[in-house]
C-alpha positions in Angstrom: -68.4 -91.8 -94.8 -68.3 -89.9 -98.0 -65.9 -87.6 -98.0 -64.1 -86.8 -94.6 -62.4 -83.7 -95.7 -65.7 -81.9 -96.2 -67.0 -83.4 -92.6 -64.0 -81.8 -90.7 -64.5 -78.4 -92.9 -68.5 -78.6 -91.3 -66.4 -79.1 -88.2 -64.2 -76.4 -88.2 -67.0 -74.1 -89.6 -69.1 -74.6 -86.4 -65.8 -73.9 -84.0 -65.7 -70.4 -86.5 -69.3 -69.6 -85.9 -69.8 -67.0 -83.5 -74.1 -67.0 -84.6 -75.9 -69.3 -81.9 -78.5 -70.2 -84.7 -75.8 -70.8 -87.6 -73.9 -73.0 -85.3 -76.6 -75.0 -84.1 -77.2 -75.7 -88.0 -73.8 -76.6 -88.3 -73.7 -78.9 -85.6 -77.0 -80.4 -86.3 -75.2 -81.1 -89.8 -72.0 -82.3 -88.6 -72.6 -84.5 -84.8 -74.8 -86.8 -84.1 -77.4 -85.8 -81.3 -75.7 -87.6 -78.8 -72.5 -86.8 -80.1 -69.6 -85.3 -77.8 -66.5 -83.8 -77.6 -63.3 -83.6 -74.7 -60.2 -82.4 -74.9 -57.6 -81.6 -72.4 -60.0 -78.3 -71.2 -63.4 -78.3 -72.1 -66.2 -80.9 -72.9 -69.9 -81.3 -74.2 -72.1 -83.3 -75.0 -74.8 -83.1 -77.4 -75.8 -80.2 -79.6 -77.0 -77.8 -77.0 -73.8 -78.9 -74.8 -71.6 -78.9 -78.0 -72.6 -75.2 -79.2 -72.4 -74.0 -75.4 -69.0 -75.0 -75.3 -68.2 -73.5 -78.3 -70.2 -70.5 -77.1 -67.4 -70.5 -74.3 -64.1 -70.5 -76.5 -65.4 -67.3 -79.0 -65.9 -65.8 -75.2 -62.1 -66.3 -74.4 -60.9 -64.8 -78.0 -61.5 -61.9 -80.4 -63.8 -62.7 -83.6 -60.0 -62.8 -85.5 -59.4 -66.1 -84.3 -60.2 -68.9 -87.0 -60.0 -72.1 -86.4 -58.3 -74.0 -89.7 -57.3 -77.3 -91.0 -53.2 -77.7 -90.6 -53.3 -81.4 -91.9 -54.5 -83.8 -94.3 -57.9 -85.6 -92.7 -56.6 -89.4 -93.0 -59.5 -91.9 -92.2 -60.0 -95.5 -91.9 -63.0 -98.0 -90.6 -65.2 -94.8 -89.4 -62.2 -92.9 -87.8 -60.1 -89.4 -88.4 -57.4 -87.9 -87.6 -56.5 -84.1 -88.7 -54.3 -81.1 -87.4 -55.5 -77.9 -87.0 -54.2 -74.4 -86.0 -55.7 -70.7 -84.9 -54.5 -67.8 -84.8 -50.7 -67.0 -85.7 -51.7 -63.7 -88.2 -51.4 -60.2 -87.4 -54.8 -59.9 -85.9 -55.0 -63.2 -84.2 -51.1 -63.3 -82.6 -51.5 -66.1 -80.3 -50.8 -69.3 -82.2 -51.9 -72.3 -81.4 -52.6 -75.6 -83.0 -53.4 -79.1 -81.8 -55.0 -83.4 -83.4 -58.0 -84.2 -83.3 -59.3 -87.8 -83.5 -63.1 -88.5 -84.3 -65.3 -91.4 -84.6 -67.9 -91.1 -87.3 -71.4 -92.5 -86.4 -73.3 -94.8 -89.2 -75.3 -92.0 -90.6 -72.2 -90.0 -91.8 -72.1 -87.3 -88.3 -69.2 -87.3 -85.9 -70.1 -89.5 -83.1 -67.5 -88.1 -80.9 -64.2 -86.1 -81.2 -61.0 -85.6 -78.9 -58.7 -83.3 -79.1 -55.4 -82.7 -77.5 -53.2 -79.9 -77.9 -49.5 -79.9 -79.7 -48.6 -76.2 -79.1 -50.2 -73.1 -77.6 -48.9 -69.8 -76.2 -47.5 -69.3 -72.5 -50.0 -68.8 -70.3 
């Protein structure tokens, strides 16, 4: 792994990409094909599943909300672990924010990532 700060900035940029095209770049770029993803409400699998499920958050929230890196990525033997937030500005009110942990495949991609949440608005 070369540098895992610029991995999770790939990764972030593909949760900001609202272009199906661009994000499927992105996500070729950043996961492995058979890469996945869960966290406490969504899932997917592989880069069609992963920029579907993507596809799905930017359907639940105006083009305002950015996702961001709230943490320092730490790594060790192929692993991460980073904070992140969204929202929390004028445009974006809702704030929410959450860790992710990822296990980076041999060729550099994420292999898999989950996510849980630390704080998000009242439903």
């Amino acid at each position: 792994m070369s540098n895992p700060t610029e991995l999770i900035e790939r990764y972030l940029a593909a949760w900001n990409e609202r272009d199906a095209q661009k994000r499927r770049d992105l996500i070729a770029k950043t996961y492995a094909e058979d890469a996945s993803y869960i966290d406490p409400h969504r899932e997917g699998a592989g880069h069609d599943g992963l920029s579907a499920m993507i596809a799905t958050v930017h359907a639940r929230f105006p083009d305002a909300y950015r996702f961001r890196l709230a943490s320092e990525v730490e790594s060790h033997h192929g692993r991460l672990r980073f904070c992140w937030e969204a929202g929390g500005t004028a445009d974006a009110p809702l704030h929410f924010g959450g860790t992710d942990f990822a296990l980076v495949a041999n060729d550099g991609r994420l292999e898999s990532v989950t996510g849980f949440s630390d704080f998000a608005p009242k439903a």
